[in-house]
Steps between C-alpha positions, in 0.01 A plus 500: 500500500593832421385820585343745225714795613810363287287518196298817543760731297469258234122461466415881565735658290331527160175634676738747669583608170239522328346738807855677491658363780799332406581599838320211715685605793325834513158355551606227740735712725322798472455572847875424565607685231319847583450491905145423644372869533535529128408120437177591692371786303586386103577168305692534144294432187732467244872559361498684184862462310727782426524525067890508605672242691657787744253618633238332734189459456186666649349285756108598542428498867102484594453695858188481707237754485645846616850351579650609133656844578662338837580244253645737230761603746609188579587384163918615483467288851316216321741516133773491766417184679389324171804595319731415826294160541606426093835624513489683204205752374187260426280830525564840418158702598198395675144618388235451747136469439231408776240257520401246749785217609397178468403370901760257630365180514304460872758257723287186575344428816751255746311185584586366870579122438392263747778366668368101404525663169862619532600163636382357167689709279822438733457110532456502079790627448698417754667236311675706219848581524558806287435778732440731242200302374346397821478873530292553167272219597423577834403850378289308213330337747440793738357693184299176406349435806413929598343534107260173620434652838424849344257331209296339795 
């Protein structure tokens, strides 16, 4: 078993593309990338390439509903950090536009396992020797048996 993460460059990267963002980093790692007081307030849209190789391109940045003039004078701040996160200069002006940001995704609700019902995860796998893997199965199991106590 392997996990998806090693291929996720590889299967994203012609949608990336084709939406402008050769630059898969910049959507995953946004947050990391710009701080979260910026993070919190905009999400990029879309990386428009330069017509010359020197220069960068222009990154389109959507903000929140009244948050694009704090916005606007962030953006040297925001070029900086992209640019220092590349190495080299991946984007040479920002343009922002606002609109709503699409909601994080709601964290689900923990389910309390019984402790009969933790036992019987444990004693499954108790017999498998690769540490790593009686790791991903116990949390299988966990997952399994909270998504049939929540659909009850």
């Amino acid at each position: 078993m392997e996990s998806l993460a090693k291929y996720f460059r590889q299967l994203t990267e012609a949608a990336f593309k084709r939406y402008g963002f050769a630059y898969a980093d910049l959507l995953t790692r946004w947050r990391e990338i710009v701080g979260p007081d910026i993070a919190r307030i905009c999400e990029p849209e879309r990386l428009r390439r330069a017509r010359s190789p020197d220069q960068g391109g222009t990154l389109i940045i959507k903000a929140a509903p009244g948050r694009g003039l704090d916005l606007q004078h962030e953006t040297s701040r925001i070029v900086e950090r992209i640019n220092g996160f590349y190495g080299y200069a991946a984007v040479g002006q920002i343009k922002v536009v606002q609109g709503t940001l699409r909601a994080a995704p709601p964290a689900p609700e923990q389910i309390e396992l019984e402790p009969a019902q933790v036992d019987c995860v444990e004693d499954t796998v108790r017999g498998i020797a690769d540490p790593k893997l009686r790791s991903a199965l116990t949390k299988l199991g966990r997952g399994a048996l909270a998504n049939r106590s929540r659909a009850q």
